[in-house]
C-alpha angles and dihedrals in degrees: 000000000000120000135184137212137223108240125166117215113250104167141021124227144187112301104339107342137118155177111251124190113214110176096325092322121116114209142182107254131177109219093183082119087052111027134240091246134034128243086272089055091251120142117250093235103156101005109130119237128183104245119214120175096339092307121103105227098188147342113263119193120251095259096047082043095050087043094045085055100046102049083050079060092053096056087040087067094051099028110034082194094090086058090098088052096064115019100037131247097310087067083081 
């Protein structure tokens, strides 16, 4: 199963990369499937992606990307397995 997980942008970095911010946790993603800039040739500062595997597949909007969350909370809660997921490595 592959599941991906709501980040906001927080940083730009060389080429595609970014700075994504999952649950408090800052990671390394690679936006080349999104794009670093919009079609208006904005940055996409603070525009939320689902994350998969470092890459970012696709822009959610806040509110898909706040459920999303929030239903990962919830399993989290059952299944301590998704800790990783949202909180990084150290959840473990």
């Amino acid at each position: 199963m592959c599941i991906g997980i709501p980040g906001r942008i927080c940083e730009l970095g060389e080429g595609n990369l970014a700075r994504v911010e999952v649950s408090g946790v800052k990671r390394e993603v690679d936006l080349t499937l999104v794009g670093t800039h919009d079609e208006h040739g904005a940055p996409r500062l603070g525009q939320w992606v689902l994350v998969h595997v470092g890459f970012a597949m696709s822009l959610i909007n806040e509110q898909e990307a706040l459920d999303t969350l929030d239903a990962l909370q919830n399993m989290f809660d059952v299944e301590p397995d998704v800790g990783p997921l949202l909180y990084g490595e150290e959840a473990c």
